[in-house]
C-alpha positions in Angstrom: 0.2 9.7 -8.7 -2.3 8.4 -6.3 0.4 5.9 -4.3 -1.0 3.8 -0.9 0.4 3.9 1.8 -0.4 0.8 3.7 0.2 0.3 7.7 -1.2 -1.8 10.4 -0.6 -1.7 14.3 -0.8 -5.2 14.4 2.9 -5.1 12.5 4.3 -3.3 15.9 3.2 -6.1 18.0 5.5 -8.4 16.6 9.3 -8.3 18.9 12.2 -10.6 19.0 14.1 -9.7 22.4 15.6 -6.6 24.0 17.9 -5.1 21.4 16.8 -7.0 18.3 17.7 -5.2 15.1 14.2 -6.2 13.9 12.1 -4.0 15.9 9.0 -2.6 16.3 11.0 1.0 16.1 11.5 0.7 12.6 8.0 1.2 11.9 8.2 4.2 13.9 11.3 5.6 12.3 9.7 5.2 9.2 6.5 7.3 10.1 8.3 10.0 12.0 10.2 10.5 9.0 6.7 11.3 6.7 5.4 13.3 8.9 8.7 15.4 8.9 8.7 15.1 5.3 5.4 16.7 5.0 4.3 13.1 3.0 2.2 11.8 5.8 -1.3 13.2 4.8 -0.6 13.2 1.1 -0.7 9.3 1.2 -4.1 8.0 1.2 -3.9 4.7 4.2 -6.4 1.9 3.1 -7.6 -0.3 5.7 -5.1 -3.3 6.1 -6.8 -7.2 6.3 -5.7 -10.4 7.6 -4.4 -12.8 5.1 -6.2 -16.2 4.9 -4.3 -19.3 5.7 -5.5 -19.8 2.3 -3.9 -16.8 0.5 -0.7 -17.6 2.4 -0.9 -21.3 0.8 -0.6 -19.6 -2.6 3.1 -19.2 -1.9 3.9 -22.0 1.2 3.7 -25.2 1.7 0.3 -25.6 3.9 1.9 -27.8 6.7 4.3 -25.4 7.1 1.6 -23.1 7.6 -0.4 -24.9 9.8 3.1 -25.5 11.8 3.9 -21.8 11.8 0.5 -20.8 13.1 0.8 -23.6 15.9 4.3 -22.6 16.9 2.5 -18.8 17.2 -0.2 -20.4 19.5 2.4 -19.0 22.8 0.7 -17.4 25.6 3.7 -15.3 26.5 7.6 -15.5 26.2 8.9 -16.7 22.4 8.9 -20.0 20.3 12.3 -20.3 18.9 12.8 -20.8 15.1 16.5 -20.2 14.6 18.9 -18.2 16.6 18.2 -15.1 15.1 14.3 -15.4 14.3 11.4 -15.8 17.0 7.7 -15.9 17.0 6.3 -14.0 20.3 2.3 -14.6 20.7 1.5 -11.6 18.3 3.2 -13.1 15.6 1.2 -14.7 13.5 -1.4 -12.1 13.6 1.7 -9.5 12.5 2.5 -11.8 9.7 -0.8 -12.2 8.6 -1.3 -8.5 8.6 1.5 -7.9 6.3 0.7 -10.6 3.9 -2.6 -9.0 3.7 -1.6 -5.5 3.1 0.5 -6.7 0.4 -2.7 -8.4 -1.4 -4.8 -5.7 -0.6 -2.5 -3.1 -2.3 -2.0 -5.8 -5.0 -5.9 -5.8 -5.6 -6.3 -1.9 -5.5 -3.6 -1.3 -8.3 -5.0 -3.9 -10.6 -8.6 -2.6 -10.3 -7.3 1.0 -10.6 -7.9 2.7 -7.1 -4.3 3.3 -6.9 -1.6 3.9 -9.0 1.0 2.0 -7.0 1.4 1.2 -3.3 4.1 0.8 -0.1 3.1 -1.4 2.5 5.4 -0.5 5.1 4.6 -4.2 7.5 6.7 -6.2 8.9 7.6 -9.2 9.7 9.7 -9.1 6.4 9.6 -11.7 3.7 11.9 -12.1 1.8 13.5 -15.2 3.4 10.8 -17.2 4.4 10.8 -19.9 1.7 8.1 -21.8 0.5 8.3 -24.4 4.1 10.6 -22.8 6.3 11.1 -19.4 8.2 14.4 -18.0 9.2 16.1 -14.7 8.6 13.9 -12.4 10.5 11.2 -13.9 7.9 7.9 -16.4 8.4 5.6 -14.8 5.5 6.8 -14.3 2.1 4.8 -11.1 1.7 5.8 -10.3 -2.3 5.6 -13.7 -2.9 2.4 -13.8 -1.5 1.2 -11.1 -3.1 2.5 -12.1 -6.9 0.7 -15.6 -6.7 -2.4 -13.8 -6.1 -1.9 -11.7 -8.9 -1.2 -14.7 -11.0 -3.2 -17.3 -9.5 -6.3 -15.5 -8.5 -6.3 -11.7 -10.7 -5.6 -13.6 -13.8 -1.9 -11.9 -14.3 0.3 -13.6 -17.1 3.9 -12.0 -16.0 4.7 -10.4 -13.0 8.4 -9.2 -12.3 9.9 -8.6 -8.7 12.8 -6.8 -7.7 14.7 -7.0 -4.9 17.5 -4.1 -3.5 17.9 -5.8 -0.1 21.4 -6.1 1.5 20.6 -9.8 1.0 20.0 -12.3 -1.4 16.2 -12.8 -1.2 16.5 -17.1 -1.1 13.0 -17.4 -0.2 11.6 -15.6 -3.2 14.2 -17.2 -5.4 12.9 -20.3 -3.6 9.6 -20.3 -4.5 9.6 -18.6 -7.8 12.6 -20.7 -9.3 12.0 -22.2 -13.0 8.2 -20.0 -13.1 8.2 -18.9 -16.4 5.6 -16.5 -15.2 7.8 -14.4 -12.8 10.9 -12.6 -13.8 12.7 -11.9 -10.6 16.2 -9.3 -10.6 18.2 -8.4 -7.6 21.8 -7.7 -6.5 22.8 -9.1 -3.0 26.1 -8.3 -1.1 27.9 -11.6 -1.6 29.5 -13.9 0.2 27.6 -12.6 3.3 24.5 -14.2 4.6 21.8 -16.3 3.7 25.0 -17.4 1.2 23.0 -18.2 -1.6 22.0 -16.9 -5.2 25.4 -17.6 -7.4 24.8 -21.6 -8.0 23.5 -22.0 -11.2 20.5 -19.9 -10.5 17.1 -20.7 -12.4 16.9 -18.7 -16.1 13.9 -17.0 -14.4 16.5 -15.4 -12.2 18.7 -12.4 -12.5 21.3 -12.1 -9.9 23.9 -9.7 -9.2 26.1 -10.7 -6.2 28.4 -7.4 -5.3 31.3 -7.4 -2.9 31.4 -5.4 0.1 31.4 -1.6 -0.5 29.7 -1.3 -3.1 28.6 1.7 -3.9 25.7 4.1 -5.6 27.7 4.0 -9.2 28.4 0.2 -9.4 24.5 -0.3 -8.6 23.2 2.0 -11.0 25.7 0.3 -13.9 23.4 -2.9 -12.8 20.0 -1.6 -12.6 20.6 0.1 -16.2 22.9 -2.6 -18.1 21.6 -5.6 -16.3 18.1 -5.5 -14.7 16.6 -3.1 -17.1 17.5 -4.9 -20.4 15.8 -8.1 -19.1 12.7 -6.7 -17.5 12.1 -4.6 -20.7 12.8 -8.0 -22.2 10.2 -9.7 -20.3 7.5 -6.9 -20.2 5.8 -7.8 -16.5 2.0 -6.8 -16.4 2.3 -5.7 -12.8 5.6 -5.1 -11.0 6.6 -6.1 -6.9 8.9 -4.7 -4.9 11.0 -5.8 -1.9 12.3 -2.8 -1.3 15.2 -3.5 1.7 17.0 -0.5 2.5 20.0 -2.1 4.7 21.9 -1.7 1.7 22.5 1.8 2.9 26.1 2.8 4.2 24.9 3.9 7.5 23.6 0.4 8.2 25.4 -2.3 10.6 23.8 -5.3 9.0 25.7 -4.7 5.7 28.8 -3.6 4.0 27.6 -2.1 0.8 27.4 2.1 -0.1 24.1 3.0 -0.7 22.7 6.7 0.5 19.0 8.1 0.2 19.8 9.3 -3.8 20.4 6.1 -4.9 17.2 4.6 -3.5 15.5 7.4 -4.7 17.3 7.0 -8.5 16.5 3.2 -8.2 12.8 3.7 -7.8 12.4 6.6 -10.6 14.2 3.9 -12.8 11.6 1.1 -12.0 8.5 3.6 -11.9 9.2 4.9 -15.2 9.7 1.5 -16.3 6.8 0.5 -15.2 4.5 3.4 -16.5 6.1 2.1 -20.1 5.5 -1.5 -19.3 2.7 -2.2 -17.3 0.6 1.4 -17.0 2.3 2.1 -13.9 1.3 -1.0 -11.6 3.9 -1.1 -8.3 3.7 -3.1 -5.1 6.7 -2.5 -3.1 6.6 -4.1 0.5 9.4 -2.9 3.2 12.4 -6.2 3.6 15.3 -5.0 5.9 16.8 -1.4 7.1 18.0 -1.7 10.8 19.6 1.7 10.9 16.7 3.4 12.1 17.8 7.0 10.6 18.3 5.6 7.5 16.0 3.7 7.1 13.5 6.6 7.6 15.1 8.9 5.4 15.6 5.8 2.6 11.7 4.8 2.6 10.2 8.7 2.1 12.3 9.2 -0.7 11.3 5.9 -2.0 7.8 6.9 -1.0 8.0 10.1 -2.4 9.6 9.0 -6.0 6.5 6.4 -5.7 4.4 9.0 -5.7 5.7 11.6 -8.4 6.8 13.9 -5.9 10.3 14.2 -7.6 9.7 16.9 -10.0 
């Protein structure tokens, strides 16, 4: 498998505060971990662009992108966008970073120079709906990425999954009632963003799971619920928002995932996806605030990605 691996300084720039949970040091957990692994140099690292405000537009709202990138315009301290989630002057730059790793990886599976792609970046996405950050989120990375694939690359179905501790609300936002996106996800529920169970779009598949929750229930989902519809569907090109905060070490959730289950989880969608849509993956990193496991959780995803399992 030749998977990218795609990674950008500019995504460590990017802070919150003293002690945030969304850190810079998750990045770093994440590489210290592949290069323990022995994955770092097997991964092929393709240079990393800045989105255009125009790609961006493809999945928000372009006032709300012209008011995110003026909010970013801060010379030093932070611009406040909810309690939880604020800009500092490397921002925007960050988020436009990860946004364009996930259309460049986007545009080097489709033309064939890779196989399938993680684009470890972050600000995360997958709450940023199509006019309003929050949740850690100001970019919608995936759904960034999909529109191009549709919009732009000429894709007719694209599918996203999402294994994040939460619901994704800004993806469900922007994709809701698009025949041309299947999206399929479990959330731990009622927790936050508290969305995803009312009367949710046909185009939508979710699966809201109680508090400890473990490896077995989830697998019963992904096989009898999320694999029967995507097989259903038959997606051309498949994205990932692959949040690993679902993971019983991890503070920011409740539910009992461990580093097997992520790695089952992504066998299931990559042999899915070699019979569906010749292999095509984009998976971009959501949450994972328990730096541990989130390193050991992305290299076995990385390293299923990339056919290392056998």
């Amino acid at each position: 498998m030749r998977t990218g691996y795609y990674a950008h300084s500019d995504c460590s720039l990017h802070e919150m505060g003293h002690d945030h949970p969304e850190c810079p040091a998750r990045l770093a957990a994440i590489e210290d971990r592949l290069l323990a692994a022995g994955l770092d140099w097997l991964l092929p690292r393709p240079d990393v662009p800045l989105a255009s405000e125009e790609a961006i537009e493809l999945a928000h709202n372009a006032l709300y992108v012209a008011e995110l990138k003026d909010k970013g315009a801060i010379d030093d301290g932070y611009a406040w966008i909810d309690p939880d989630t604020l800009m500092n002057p490397h921002t925007w730059q960050a988020a436009r970073r990860a946004a364009g790793a996930a259309i460049a990886a986007t545009d080097a599976v489709l033309d064939g120079r890779l196989d399938n792609a993680f684009c470890a970046v972050r600000p995360p996405g997958h709450h940023a709906t199509r006019a309003q950050a929050g949740g850690f989120c100001f970019v919608n990375n995936v759904a960034v990425a999909a529109r191009h694939a549709l919009d732009r690359r000429g894709l007719q179905r694209v599918a996203i999954v999402d294994f994040d501790v939460h619901h994704g609300n800004g993806t469900e936002d922007i994709f809701a009632g698009d025949e041309r996106v299947l999206m399929v996800s479990f959330f731990q529920h009622p927790f936050f963003p508290f969305s995803g169970t009312e009367n949710p779009a046909s185009n939508m598949v979710n699966v809201p799971l109680p508090a400890y929750t473990g490896g077995a229930q989830v697998r019963e989902v992904v096989l009898h619920q999320w694999l029967p519809r995507l097989r259903d569907y038959a997606p051309e090109m498949l994205f990932i928002c692959a949040g690993f905060d679902a993971h019983r070490e991890d503070d920011m959730g409740q539910m009992g995932l461990v580093e097997a289950d992520y790695a089952w989880m992504t066998r299931e969608l990559r042999e899915f996806a070699a019979q569906a849509c010749g292999g095509r993956i984009v998976s971009c990193l959501e949450g994972g605030y328990n730096l541990s496991a989130l390193g050991r959780s992305v290299a076995e995803h990385v390293r299923v990605l990339a056919g290392l399992d056998y």
